[in-house]
Every structure is written in structure tokens, then in C-alpha cells.
N, C-alpha and C positions, 0 to 999 in steps of 0.2 A: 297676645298680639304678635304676627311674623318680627316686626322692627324690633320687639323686646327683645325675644325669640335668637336674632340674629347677632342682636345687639351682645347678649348673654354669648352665643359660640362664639363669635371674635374675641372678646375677652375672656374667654376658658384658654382658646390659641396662642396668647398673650401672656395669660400662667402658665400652660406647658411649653414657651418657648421661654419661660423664665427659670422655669427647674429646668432645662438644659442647660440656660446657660451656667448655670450652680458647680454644674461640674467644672466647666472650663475658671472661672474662679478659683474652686478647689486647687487648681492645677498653677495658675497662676498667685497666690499665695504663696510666699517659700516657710512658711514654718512650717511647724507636723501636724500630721492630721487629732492628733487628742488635742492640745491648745487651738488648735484652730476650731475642733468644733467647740470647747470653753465657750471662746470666744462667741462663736456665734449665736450660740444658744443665751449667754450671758446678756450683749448687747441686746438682740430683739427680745428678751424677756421686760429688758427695762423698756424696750416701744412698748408693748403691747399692753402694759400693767399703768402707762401713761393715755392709750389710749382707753382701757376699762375706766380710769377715772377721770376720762374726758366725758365718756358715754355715760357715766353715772352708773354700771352697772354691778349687781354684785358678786361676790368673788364664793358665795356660799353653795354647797351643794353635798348632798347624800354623803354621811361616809364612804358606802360599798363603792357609788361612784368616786370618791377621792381618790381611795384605793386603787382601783384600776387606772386613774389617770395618774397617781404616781407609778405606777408599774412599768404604765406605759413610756409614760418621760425615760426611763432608765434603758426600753428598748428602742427606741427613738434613738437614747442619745449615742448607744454600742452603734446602731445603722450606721448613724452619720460618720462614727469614728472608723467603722473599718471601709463605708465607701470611698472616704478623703485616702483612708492609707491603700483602698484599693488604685487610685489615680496615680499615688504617690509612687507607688513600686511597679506600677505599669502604664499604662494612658487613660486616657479618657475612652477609646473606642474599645477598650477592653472592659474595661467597670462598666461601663451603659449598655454595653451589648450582654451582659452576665446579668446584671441587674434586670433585664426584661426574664429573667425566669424567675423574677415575684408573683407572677399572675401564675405560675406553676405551681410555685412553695401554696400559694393562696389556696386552690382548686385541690391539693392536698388535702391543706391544714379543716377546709371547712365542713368536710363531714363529720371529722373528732370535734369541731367546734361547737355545729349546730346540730350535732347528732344527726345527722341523715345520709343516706347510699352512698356512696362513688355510683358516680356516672360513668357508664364505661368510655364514653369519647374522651374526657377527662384521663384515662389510661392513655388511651392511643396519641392524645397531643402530648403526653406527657414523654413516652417514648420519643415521640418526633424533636423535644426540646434536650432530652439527652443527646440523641445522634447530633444536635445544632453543638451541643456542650464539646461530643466530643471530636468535633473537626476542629473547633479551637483549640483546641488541647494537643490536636498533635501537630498545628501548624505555626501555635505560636507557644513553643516549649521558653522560650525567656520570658515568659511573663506568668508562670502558673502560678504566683505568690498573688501576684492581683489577680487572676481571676477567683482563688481559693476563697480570699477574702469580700470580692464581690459575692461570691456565693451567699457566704453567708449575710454580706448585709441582704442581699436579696431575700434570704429566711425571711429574718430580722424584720422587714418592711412590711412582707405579710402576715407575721404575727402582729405587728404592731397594726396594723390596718384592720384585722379583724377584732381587736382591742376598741379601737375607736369606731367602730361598728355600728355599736347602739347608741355611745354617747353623742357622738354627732345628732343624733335623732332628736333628742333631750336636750343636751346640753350649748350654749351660745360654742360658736367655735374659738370664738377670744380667752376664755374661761377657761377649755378646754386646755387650749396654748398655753397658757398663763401655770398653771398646776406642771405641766408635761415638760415643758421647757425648764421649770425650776426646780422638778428632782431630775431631769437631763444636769444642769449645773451641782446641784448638790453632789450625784453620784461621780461625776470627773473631778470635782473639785476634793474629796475626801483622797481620790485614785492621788490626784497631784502631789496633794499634803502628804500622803504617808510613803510617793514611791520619791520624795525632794525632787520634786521635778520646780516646785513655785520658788524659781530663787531672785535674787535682784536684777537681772536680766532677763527674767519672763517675759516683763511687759516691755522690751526694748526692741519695737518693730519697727518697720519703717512706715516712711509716711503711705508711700503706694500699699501695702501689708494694711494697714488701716483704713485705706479709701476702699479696698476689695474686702474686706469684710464688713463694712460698715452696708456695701451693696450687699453683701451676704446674708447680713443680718435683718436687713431692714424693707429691702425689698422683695430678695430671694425667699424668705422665713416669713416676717412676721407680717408681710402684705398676703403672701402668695399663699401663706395657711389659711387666712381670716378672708379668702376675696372667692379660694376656690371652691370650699364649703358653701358660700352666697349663691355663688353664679350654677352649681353643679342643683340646687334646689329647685331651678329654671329649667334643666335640659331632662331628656332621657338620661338613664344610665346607659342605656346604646354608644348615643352621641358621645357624651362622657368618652365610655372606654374607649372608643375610638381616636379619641383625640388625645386622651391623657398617653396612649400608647405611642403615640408621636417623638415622646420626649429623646427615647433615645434615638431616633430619627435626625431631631434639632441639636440635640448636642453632640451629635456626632461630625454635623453639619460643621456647626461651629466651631467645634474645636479643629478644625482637617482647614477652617479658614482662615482662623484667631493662627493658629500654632501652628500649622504647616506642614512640614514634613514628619516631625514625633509622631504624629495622629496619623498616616499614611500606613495600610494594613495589606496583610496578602491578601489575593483575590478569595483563596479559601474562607477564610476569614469572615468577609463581607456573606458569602454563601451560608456560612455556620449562623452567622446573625438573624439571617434572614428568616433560616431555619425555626430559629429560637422563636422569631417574634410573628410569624405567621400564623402557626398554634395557638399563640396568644389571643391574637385578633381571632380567629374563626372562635374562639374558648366564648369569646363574649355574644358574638353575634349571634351563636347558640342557643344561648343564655339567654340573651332579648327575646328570641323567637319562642321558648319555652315559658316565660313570662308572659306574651302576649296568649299565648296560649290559655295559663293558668287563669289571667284575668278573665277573658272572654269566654272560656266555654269551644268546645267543638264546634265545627258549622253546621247551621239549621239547628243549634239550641235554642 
């Protein structure tokens, strides 16, 4: 039905204008980026393990599958840790603008993944996402510690993404959560114990410090994992990309309106972005159009 239809993109626009605002939380949060992502992944682990046993659903599944969703929890949870420290040691429009060259790292990663060609346009946007890389780099030399570490969550996000790949397919996305999130905790929490970082002052935040992650954890995490799995079942993958490529769009929005002048970039800068995420978008639309392809047959078959 169109109403469902539309009903379903609004509320995809509503998730990707919620992972933006994650950054800006990030940013507004004063502890570090490792407790903080603890934290987060901690907190909405306990939502989501309270919502499987509201749903009655259960928590059993494949080995080989466990396996891969704890692997994946541990890259999940390195992402979160160096995109927070990427905001941390630079802004917010530095880490979201770095971070759209995940759909690059991706468009790499997935011929060694699924064993098939490189596509040569796949070269050429990839080029075009370097030249974006390296106008930021030479126009905003205070910051190449956050962009280095954006780089790499951006890796990080498409390895993980092609990780949850097939599971999403199979697997409920709460379940999924649930497994991922709690070797995320496991693997920080072992880091914490043995580098004495958990001392009697850990948990001594403030009250604001805990209203911003409690939004972090509960709305930003463990709504926005389990709502955009459902609603993404409804749209194209088209639509999808399209929208989900917004993010760093919205949070850059928002952080240049929440925070003012920090979030204020050279002209260069916004051009380098542009750069970066324009490749990105034409990468998918591609990608639809060669899917419709594949489905349908040439004309007049």
C-alpha cells in the first residue's frame, strides 16, 4: 500500500536523523570515548534482553552463527570506540564526513567477501573518494588524528556490515543485538580490567552524562538497531541507500546548530565532503539500476 510505503520512508528519515544526532551526543558527553562506548553498549544491552523477554522470543541460534555475531560485537564495538575518539580529538563534521567513505571500505571489501569482479566504476568512485580524503587533509591539518581514526571506524563499519550481511536475513535483529552487543561489553570490559582503567570513580558521572547516554543507549542503539532492520524489509535498497546516506548530512546539520561555531569548517572542506559522498550515492544508484537489470532480463525478453 503507498500509505504503508510512505509511512515506512518517514520513519527510515527519523532513524537516519537519529544516528546523526548520536554523534552530536557523542560530542556532548564529557567522558572518553572507551567508557562511553561501555556504557552504551552495556545500558541498551539490558533494553533489548528485557524486550526478548517481553516478546517471549529466543535467544538460541547456529553455532557458526554465534560465532560470527560475537566477532562481529568486538567490531562493532572497536567502530563505536574510535568514532567517539574520532569527535573527541576533532568535531563532529570531521568524523561524519570520513566516516561516509564506509560505502568505499564496503565496495572494496565485497569482492574478497563474496568472491566476485571489481567493478571498474567501483575504481573510479573510489579515486574520486581519495581526492575528497585528500583536500581534507591538507586544509584541515589540526585535525588528522580524527580524521586517521575516522578512517578507520569507517573500515570497521563495513566490515561489520558485511558480517551482518546474511544474518539479518535469518536471524530476528533483536537476537542479533543482543549476542553483538554483549561480546561489544565483554571485549571493553576485559580492556578496562586489565589496563585499571575500572576504578571507584568510573561510575562517577554526572547527572546530564547519564540523561545523554541513557538517550544513547536506548533510543540512538537499541531502538534504532531493532526499528531499522523492520522498516528497511518494506523499502528498496535504492530508497534505503539513499536515505541512510543523509546521516552525515543530518549530523552535520546538527551539530553546526546544537554547537555552533566548533562545527564551523573551511569552504575546502564542505567541497572535500562533498566529494567523498557524491561517489557514494551515484555507487548505489548503480547498483539499483544493475539489480533491476539482473531481475528483469534485457528488453523484449
Amino acid at each position: 500500500m503507498p500509505g504503508a510505503n510512505i509511512k515506512n520512508y518517514l520513519h527510515l528519515h527519523f532513524i537516519v536523523f537519529i544516528w546523526g544526532f548520536t554523534a552530536v551526543l557523542g560530542k556532548l558527553i564529557t567522558i572518553d570515548a572507551l567508557p562511553l562506548v561501555w556504557f552504551r553498549m552495556g545500558m541498551a544491552i539490558v533494553l533489548i534482553v528485557g524486550f526478548l523477554a517481553f516478546k517471549g522470543y529466543a535467544l538460541k541460534v547456529p553455532p557458526r552463527a554465534l560465532v560470527i555475531m560475537l566477532l562481529a560485537g568486538c567490531v562493532v564495538a572497536l567502530h563505536w570506540v574510535t568514532f567517539f575518539k574520532a569527535i573527541k580529538v576533532s568535531n563532529i563534521s570531521i568524523a561524519l564526513a570520513c566516516m561516509s567513505t564506509g560505502a568505499f571500505f564496503t565496495a572494496l571489501l565485497e569482492p574478497i567477501w563474496y568472491r566476485r569482479k571489481i567493478i571498474w566504476y567501483e575504481l573510479v568512485f573510489g579515486l574520486l573518494v581519495i581526492g575528497g580524503l585528500y583536500l581534507i587533509f591538507r586544509v584541515e591539518t589540526a585535525y588528522i588524528a580524527g580524521i586517521m581514526l575516522a578512517l578507520v571506524s569507517a573500515l570497521l563499519a563495513a566490515v561489520f556490515t558485511l558480517m551482518n550481511g546474511r544474518l539479518i536475513q535469518i536471524h530476528r535483529p533483536s537476537v542479533i543485538a543482543c549476542y553483538e552487543l554483549g561480546a561489544g561489553v565483554v571485549l571493553l570490559s576485559i580492556y578496562l580490567l586489565v589496563s585499571g582503567e575500572i576504578k571507584p570513580g568510573f561510575f562517577a558521572i554526572s547527572a546530564t552524562d547519564w540523561i545523554f547516554l541513557f538517550l544513547l543507549a536506548s533510543v540512538c542503539t537499541a531502538y534504532a538497531f531493532i526499528a531499522s532492520v523492520k522498516v528497511m524489509k518494506h523499502l528498496t535498497p535504492y530508497t534505503v541507500m539513499l536515505t541512510v546516506n543523509l546521516e552525515p548530512v543530518y549530523g552535520i546539520l546538527l551539530a553546526y546548530t546544537i554547537l555552533g561555531g566548533s562545527e564551523k569548517m573551511s569552504p575546502i572542506f564542505y567541497v572535500g565532503a562533498s566529494v567523498i559522498l557524491i561517489p557514494v550515492i551515484s555507487n548505489g544508484i548503480l547498483k539499483h539500476r544493475e539489480n533491476i537489470k539482473t531481475r528483469h532480463g534485457p528488453r523484449g525478453s
